[in-house]
C-alpha positions in Angstrom: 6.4 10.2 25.3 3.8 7.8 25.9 4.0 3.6 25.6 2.5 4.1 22.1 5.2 6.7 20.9 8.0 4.9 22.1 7.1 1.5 20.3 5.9 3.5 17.1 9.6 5.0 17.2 11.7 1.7 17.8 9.8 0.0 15.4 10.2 2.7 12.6 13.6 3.0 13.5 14.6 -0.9 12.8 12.6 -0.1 9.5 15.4 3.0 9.0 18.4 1.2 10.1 19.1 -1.2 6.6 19.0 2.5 5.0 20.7 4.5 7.6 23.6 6.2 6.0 21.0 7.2 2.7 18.5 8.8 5.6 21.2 10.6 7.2 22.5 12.2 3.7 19.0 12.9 2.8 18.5 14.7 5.8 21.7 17.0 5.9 20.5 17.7 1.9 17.4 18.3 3.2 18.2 20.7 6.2 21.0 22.4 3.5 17.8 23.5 0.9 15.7 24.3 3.8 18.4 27.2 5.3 21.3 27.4 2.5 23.3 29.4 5.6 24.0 26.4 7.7 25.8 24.6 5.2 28.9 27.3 6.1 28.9 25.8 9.7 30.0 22.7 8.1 32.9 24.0 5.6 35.4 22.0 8.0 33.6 19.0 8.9 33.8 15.4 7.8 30.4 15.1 6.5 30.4 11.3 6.3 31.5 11.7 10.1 28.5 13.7 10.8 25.7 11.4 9.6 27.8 8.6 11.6 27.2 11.0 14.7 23.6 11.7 13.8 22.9 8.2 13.4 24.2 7.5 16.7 22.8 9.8 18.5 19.4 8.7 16.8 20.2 5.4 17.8 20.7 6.5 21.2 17.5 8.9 21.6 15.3 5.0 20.1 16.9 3.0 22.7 16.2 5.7 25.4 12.6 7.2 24.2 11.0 5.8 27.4 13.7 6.8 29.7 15.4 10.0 27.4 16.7 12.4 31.1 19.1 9.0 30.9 20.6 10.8 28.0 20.1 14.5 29.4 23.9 15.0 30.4 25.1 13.9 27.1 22.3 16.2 24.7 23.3 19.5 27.4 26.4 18.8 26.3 25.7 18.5 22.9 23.5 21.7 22.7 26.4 23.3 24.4 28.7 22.6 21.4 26.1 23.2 19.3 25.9 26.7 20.2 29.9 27.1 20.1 29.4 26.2 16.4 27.1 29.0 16.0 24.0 26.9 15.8 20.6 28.7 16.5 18.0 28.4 18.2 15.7 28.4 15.4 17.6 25.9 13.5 16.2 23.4 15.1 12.7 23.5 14.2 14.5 23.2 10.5 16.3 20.5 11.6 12.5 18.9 13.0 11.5 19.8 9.3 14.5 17.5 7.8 14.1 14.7 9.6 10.2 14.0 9.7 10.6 14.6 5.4 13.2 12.0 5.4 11.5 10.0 7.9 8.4 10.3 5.6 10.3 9.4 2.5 11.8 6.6 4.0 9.2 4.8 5.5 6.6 5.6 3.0 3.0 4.5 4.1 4.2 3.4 7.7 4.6 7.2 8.2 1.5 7.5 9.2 0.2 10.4 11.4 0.6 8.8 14.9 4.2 7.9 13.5 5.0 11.3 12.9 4.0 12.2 16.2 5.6 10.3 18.1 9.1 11.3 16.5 7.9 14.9 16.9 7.7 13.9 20.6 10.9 12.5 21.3 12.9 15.5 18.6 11.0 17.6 20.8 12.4 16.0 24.0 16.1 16.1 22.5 16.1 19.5 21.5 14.6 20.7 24.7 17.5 18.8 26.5 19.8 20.0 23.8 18.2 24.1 24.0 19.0 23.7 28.0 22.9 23.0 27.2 22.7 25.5 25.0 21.5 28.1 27.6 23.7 27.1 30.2 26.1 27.7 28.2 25.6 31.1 27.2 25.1 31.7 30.9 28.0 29.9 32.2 30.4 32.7 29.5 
């Protein structure tokens, strides 16, 4: 990500935070109408638990955009689970999808175009970190 990307993402992130837990359920509704079959990989999870995770782990990937291999153990690890779960590969460019929507209702005009590129940049960073677990997982069984 460059200098540009990372500011553009902490500051439309402390524009997100007074909203947080509305973003997060938009964006599991969201990712739920865009592929109806991975709403069965949540049949026995806390769902109010989950946006709590995703809105950590956001918070995580805003304070670390400049410096995200920091987080690299931690997003293997998650992509490893991930793939337990029975998450695909492919679900991930839906879950890209949900979040720059929600991002785009939530902001409103500040999601501009260099805004949504720069979150493209760093979801594209997490999920390569998170695709890697994932691998290494498969190859590791």
């Amino acid at each position: 990500m460059t200098p540009d990307q990372v500011r553009l993402v902490r500051a439309t992130w402390q524009q997100v935070v007074p909203i947080a837990d509305t973003a997060a359920r938009l964006f599991y509704e969201r990712l739920f109408v865009l592929e109806p079959e991975i709403r069965p990989l949540f049949a026995h999870t806390d769902l109010r638990r989950q946006r709590e995770q995703l809105l950590h782990v956001l918070s995580g990937v805003v304070a670390t955009a400049d410096r995200l291999h920091v987080l690299g153990p931690a997003l293997k690890e998650l992509g490893r689970r991930h793939a337990a779960y029975g998450v695909q590969d492919r679900y991930y460019d839906l879950g890209a999808v949900a979040l720059l929507a929600t991002l785009e209702e939530g902001l409103g005009a500040a999601f501009t175009d260099e805004v949504r590129k720069a979150w493209t940049a760093a979801y594209t960073g997490v999920v390569s970190l998170m695709l890697a677990g994932a691998r290494e997982g498969h190859q590791a069984a």
